[in-house]
CHARMM-style PDB file with segment names, atoms N, HN, CA, C and O in Angstrom:
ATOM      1  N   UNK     1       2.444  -5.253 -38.643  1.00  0.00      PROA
ATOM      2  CA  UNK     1       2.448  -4.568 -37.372  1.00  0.00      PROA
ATOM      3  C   UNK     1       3.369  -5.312 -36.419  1.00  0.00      PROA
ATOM      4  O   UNK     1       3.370  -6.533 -36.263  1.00  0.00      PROA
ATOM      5  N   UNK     2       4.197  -4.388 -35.766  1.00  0.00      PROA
ATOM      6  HN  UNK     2       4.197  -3.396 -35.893  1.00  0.00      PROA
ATOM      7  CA  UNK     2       4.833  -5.425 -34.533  1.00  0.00      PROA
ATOM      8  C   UNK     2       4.649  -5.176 -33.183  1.00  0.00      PROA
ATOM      9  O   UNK     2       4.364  -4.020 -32.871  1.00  0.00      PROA
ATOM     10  N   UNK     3       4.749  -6.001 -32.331  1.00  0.00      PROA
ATOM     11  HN  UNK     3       4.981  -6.940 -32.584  1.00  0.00      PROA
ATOM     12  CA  UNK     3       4.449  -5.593 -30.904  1.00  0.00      PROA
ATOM     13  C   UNK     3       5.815  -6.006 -30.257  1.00  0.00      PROA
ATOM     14  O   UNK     3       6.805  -6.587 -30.701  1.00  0.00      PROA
ATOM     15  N   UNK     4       5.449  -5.425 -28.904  1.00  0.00      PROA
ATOM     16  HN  UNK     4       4.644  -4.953 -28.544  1.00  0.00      PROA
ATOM     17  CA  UNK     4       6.743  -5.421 -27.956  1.00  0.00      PROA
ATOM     18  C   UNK     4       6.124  -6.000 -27.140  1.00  0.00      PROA
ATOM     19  O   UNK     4       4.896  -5.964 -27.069  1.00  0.00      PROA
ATOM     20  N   UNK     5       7.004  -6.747 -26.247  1.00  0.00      PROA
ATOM     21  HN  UNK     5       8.002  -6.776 -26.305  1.00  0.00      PROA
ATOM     22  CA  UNK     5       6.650  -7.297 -24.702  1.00  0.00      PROA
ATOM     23  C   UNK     5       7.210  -6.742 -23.752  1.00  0.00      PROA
ATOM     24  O   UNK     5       8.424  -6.818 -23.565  1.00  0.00      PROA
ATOM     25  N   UNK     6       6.463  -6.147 -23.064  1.00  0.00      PROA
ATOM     26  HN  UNK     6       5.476  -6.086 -23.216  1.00  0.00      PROA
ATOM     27  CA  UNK     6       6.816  -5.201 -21.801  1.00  0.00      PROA
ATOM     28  C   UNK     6       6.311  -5.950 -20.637  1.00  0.00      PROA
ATOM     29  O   UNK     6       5.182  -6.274 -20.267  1.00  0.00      PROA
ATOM     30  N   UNK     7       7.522  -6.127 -20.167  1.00  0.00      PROA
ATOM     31  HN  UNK     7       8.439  -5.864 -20.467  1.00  0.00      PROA
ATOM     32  CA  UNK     7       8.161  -6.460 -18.693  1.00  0.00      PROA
ATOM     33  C   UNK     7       7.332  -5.768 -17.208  1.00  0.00      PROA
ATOM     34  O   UNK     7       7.935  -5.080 -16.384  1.00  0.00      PROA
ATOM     35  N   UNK     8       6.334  -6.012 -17.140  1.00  0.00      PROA
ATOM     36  HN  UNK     8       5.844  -6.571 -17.809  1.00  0.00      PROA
ATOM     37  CA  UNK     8       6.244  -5.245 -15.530  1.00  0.00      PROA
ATOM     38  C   UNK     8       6.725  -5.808 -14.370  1.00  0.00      PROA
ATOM     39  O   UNK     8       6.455  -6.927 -13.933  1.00  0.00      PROA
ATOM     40  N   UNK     9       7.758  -4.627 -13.693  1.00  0.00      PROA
ATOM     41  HN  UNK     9       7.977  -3.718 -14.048  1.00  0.00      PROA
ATOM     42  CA  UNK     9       7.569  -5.853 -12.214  1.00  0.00      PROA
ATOM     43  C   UNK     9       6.701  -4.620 -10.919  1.00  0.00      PROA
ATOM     44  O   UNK     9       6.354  -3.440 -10.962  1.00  0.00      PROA
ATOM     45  N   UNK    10       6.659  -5.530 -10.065  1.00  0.00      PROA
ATOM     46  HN  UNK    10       6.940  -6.489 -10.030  1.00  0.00      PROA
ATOM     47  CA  UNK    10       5.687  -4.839  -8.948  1.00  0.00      PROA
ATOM     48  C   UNK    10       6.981  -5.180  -7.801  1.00  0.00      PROA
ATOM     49  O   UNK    10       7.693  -6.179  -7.705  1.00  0.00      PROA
ATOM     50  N   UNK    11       6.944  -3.701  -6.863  1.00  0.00      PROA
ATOM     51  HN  UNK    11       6.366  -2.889  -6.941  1.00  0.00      PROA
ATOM     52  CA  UNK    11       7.926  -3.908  -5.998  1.00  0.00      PROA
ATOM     53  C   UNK    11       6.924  -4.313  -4.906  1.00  0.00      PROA
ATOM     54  O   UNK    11       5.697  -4.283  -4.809  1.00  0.00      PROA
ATOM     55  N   UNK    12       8.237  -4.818  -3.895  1.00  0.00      PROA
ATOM     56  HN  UNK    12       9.233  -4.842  -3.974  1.00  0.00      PROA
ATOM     57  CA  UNK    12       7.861  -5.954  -2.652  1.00  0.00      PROA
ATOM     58  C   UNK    12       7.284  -4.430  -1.689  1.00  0.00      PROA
ATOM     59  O   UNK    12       7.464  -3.267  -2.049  1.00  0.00      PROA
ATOM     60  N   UNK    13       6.892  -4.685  -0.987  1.00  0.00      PROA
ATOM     61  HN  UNK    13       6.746  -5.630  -0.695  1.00  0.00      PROA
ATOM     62  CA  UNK    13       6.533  -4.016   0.088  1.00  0.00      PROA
ATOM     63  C   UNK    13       7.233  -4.292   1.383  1.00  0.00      PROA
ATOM     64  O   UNK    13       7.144  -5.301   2.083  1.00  0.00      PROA
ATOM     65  N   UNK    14       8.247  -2.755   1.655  1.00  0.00      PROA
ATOM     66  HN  UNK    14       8.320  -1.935   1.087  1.00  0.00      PROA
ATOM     67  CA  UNK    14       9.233  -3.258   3.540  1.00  0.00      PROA
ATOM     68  C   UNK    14       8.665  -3.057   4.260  1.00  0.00      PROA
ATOM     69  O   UNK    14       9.152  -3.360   5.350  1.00  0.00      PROA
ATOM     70  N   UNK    15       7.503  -2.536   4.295  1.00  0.00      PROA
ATOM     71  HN  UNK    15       7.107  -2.290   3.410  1.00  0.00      PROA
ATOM     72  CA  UNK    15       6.758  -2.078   5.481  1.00  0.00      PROA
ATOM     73  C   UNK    15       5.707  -1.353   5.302  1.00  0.00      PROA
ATOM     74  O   UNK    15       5.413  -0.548   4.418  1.00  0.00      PROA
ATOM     75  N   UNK    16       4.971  -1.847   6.561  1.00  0.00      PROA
ATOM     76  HN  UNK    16       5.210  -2.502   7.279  1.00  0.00      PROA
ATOM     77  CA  UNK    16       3.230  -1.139   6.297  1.00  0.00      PROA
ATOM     78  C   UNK    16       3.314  -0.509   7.807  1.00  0.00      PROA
ATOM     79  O   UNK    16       3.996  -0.961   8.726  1.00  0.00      PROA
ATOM     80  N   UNK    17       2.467   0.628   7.848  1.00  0.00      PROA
ATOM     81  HN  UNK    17       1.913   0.995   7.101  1.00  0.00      PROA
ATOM     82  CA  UNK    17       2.315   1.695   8.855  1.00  0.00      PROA
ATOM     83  C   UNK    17       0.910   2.561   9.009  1.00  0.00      PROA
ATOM     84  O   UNK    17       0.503   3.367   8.172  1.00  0.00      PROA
ATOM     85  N   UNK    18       0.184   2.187  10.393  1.00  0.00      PROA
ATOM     86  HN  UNK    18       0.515   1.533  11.073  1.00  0.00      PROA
ATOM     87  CA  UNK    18      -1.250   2.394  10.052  1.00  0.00      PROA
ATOM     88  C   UNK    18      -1.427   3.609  10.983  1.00  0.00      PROA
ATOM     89  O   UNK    18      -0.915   3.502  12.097  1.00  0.00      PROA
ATOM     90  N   UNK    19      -1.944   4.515  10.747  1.00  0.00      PROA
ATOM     91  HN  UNK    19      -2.360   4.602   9.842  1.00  0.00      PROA
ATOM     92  CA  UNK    19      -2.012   5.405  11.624  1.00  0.00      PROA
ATOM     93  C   UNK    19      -3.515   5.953  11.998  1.00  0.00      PROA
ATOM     94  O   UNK    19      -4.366   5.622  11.173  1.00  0.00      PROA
ATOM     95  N   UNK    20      -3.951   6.689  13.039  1.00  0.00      PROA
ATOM     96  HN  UNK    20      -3.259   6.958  13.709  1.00  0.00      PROA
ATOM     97  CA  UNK    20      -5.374   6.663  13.087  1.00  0.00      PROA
ATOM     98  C   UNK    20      -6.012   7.169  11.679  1.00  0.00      PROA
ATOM     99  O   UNK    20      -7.220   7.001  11.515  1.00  0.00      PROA
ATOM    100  N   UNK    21      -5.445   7.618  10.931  1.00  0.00      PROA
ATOM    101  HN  UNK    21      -4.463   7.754  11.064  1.00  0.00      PROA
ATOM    102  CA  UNK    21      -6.022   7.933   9.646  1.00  0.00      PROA
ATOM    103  C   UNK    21      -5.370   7.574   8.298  1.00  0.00      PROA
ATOM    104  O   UNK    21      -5.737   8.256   7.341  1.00  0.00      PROA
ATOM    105  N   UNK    22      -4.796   6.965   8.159  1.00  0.00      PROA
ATOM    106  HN  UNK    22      -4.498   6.412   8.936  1.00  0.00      PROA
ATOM    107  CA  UNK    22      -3.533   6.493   6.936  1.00  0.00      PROA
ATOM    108  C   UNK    22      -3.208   5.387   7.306  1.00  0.00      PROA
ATOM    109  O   UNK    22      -3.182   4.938   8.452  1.00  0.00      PROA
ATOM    110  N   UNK    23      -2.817   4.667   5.860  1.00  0.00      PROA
ATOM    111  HN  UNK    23      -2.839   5.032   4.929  1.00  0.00      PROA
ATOM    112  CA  UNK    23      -2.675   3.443   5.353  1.00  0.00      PROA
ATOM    113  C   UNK    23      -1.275   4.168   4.663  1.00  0.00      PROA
ATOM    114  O   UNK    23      -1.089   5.071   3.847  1.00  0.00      PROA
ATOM    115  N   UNK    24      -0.444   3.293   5.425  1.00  0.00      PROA
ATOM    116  HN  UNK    24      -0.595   2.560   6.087  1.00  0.00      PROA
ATOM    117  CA  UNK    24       1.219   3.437   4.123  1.00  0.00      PROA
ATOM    118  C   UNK    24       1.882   2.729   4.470  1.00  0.00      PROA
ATOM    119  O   UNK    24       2.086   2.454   5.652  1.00  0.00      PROA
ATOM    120  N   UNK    25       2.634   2.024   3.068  1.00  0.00      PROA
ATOM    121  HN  UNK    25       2.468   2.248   2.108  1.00  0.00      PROA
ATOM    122  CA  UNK    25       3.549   1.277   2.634  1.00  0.00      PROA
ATOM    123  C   UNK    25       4.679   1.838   1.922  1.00  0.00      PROA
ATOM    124  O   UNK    25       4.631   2.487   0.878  1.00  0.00      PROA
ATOM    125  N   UNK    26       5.582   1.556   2.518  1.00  0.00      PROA
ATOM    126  HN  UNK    26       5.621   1.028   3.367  1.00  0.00      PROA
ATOM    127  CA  UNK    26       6.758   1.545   2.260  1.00  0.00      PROA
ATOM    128  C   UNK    26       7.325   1.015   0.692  1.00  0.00      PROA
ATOM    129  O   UNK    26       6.776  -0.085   0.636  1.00  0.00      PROA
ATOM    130  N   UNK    27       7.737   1.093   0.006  1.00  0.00      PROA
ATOM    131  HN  UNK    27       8.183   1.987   0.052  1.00  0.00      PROA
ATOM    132  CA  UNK    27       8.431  -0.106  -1.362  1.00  0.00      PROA
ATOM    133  C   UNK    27       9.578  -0.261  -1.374  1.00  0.00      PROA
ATOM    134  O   UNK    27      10.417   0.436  -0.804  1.00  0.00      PROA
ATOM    135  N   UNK    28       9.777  -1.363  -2.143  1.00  0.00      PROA
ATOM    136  HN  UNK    28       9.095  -1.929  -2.606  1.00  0.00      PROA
ATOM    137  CA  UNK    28      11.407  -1.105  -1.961  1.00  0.00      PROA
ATOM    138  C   UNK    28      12.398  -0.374  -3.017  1.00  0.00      PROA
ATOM    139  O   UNK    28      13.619  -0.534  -3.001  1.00  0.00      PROA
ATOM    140  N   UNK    29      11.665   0.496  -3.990  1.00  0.00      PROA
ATOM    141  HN  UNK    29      10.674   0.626  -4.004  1.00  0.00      PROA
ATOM    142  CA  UNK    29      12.080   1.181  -5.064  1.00  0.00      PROA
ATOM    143  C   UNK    29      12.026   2.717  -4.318  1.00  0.00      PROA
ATOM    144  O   UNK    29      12.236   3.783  -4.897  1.00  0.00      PROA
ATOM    145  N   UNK    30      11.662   2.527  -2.765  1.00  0.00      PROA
ATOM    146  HN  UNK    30      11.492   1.661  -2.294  1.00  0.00      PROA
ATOM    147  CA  UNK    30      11.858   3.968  -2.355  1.00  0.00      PROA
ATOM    148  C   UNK    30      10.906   5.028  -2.433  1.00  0.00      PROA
ATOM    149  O   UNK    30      11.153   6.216  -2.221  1.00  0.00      PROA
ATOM    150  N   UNK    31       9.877   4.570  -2.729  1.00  0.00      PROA
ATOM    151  HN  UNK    31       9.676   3.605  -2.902  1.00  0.00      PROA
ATOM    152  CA  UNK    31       8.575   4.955  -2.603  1.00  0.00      PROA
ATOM    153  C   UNK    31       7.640   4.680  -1.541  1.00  0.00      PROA
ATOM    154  O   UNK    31       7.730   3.760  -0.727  1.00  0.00      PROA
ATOM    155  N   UNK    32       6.726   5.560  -1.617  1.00  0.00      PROA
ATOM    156  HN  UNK    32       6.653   6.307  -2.278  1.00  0.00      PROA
ATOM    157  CA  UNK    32       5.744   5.291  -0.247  1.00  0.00      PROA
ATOM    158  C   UNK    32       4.553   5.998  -0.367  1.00  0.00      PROA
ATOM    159  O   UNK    32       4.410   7.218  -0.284  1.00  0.00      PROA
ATOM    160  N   UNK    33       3.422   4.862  -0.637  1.00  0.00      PROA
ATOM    161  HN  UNK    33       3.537   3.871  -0.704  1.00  0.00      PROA
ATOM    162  CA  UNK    33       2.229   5.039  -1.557  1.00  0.00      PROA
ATOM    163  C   UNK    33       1.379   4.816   0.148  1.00  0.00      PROA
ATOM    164  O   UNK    33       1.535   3.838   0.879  1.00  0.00      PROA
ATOM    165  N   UNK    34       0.808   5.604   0.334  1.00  0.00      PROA
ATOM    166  HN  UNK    34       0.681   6.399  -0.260  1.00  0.00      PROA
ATOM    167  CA  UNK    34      -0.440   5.994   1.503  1.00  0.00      PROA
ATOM    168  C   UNK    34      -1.959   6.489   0.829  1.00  0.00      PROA
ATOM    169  O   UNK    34      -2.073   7.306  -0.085  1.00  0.00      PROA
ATOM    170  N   UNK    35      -2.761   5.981   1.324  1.00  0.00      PROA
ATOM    171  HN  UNK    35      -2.669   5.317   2.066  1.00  0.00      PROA
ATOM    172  CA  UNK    35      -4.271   5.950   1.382  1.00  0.00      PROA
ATOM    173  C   UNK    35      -4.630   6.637   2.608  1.00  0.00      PROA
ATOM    174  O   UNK    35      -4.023   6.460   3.664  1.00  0.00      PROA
ATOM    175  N   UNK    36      -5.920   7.661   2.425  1.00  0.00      PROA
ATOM    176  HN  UNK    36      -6.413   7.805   1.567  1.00  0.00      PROA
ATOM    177  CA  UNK    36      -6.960   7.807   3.831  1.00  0.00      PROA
ATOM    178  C   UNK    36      -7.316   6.276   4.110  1.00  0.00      PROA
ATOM    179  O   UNK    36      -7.404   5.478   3.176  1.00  0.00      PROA
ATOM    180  N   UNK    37      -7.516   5.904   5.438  1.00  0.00      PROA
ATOM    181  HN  UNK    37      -7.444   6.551   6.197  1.00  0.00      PROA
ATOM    182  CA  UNK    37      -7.991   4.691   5.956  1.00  0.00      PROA
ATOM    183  C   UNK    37      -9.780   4.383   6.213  1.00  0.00      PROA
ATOM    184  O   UNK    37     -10.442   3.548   6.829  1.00  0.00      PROA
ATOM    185  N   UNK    38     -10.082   5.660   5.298  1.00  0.00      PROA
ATOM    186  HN  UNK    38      -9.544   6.338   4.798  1.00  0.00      PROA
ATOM    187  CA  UNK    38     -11.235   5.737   5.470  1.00  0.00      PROA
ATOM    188  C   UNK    38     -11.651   4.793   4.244  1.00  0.00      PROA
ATOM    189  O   UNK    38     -12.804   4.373   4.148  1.00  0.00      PROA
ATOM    190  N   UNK    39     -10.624   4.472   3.283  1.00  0.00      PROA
ATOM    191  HN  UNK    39      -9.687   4.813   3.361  1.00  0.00      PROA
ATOM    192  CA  UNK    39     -10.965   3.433   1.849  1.00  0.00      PROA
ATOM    193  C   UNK    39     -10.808   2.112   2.617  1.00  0.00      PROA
ATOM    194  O   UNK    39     -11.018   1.048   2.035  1.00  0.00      PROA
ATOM    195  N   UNK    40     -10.507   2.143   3.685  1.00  0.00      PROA
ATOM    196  HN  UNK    40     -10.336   3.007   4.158  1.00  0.00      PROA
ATOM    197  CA  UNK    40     -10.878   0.341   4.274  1.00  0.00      PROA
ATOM    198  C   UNK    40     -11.665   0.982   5.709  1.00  0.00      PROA
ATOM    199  O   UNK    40     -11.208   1.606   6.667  1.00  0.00      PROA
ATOM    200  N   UNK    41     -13.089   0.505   5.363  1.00  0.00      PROA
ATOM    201  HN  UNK    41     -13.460  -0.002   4.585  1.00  0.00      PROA
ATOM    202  CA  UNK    41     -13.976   0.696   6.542  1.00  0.00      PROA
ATOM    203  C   UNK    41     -13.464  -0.217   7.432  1.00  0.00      PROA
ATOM    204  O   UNK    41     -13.317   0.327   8.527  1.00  0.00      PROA
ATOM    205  N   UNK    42     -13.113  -1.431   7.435  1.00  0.00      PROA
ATOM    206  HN  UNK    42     -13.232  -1.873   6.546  1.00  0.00      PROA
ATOM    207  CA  UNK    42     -13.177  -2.198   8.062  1.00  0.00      PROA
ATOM    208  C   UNK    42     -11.442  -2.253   9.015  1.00  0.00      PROA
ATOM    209  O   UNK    42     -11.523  -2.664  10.172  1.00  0.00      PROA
ATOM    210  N   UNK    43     -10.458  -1.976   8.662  1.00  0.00      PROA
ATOM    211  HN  UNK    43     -10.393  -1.642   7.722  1.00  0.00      PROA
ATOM    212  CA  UNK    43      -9.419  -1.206   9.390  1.00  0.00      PROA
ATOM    213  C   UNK    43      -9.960   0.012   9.933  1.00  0.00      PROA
ATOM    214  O   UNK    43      -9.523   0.301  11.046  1.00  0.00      PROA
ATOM    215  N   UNK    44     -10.645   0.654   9.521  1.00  0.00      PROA
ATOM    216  HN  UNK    44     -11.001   0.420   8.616  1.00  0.00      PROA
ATOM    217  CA  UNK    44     -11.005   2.211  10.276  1.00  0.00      PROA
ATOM    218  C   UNK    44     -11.461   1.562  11.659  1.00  0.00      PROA
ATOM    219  O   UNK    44     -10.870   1.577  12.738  1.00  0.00      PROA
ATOM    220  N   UNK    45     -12.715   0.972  11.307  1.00  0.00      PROA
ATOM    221  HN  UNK    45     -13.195   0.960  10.430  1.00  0.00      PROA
ATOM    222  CA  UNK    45     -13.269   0.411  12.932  1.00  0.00      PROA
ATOM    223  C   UNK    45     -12.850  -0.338  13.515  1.00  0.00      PROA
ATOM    224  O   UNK    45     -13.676  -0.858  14.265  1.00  0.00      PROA
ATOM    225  N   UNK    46     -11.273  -0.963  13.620  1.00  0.00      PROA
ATOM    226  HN  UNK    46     -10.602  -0.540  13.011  1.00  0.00      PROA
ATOM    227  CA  UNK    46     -10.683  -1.883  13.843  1.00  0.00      PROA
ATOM    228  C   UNK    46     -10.291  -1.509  15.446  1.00  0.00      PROA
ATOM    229  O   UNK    46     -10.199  -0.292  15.605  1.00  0.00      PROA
ATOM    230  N   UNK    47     -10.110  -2.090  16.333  1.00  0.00      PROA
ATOM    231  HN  UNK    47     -10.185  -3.079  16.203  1.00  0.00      PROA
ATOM    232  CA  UNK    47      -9.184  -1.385  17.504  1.00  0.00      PROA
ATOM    233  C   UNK    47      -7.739  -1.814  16.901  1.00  0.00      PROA
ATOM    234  O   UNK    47      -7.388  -2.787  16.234  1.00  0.00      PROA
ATOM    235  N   UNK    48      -6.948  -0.528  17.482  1.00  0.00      PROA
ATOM    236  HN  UNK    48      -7.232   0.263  18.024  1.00  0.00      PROA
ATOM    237  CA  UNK    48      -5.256  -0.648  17.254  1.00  0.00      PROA
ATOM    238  C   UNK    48      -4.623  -2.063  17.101  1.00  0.00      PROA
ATOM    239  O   UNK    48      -3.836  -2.418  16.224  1.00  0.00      PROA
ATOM    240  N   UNK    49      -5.116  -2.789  18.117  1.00  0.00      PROA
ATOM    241  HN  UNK    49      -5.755  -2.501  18.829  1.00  0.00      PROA
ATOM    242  CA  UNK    49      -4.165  -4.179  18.124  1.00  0.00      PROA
ATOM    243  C   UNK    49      -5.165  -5.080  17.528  1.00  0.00      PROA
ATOM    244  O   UNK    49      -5.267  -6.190  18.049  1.00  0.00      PROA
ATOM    245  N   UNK    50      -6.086  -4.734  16.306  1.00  0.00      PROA
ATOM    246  HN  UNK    50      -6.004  -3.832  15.882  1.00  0.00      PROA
ATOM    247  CA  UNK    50      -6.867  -5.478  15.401  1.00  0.00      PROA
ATOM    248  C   UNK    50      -6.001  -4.852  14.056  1.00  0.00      PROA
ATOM    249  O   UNK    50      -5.907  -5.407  12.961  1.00  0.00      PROA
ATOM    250  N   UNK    51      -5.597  -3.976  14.320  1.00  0.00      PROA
ATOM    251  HN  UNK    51      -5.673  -3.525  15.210  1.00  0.00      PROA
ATOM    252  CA  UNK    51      -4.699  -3.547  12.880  1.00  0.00      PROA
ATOM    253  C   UNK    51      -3.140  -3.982  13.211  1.00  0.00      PROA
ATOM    254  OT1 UNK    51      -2.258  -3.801  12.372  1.00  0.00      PROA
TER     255      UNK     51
END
């Protein structure tokens, strides 16, 4: 049997952007992966200049 070694890389993140309801990041492969902010309770109840 043979195996391969596969390479992952994880891109950097240019920027994060919180909005009263969303979580998004930017990548640098040009993507932009966002969450409801309701998956971090603890940013949800945050005041603005705590996020």
């Amino acid at each position: 049997m043979n195996s391969v070694a596969v390479r992952i890389s994880v891109p950097k993140i240019l920027r994060v952007q919180i909005t009263e309801d969303t979580l998004s990041a930017d990548l640098e492969d040009g993507r932009t992966i966002s969450v409801p902010l309701s998956w971090y309770p603890r940013l949800g109840y945050a005041t603005e200049e705590g996020r």
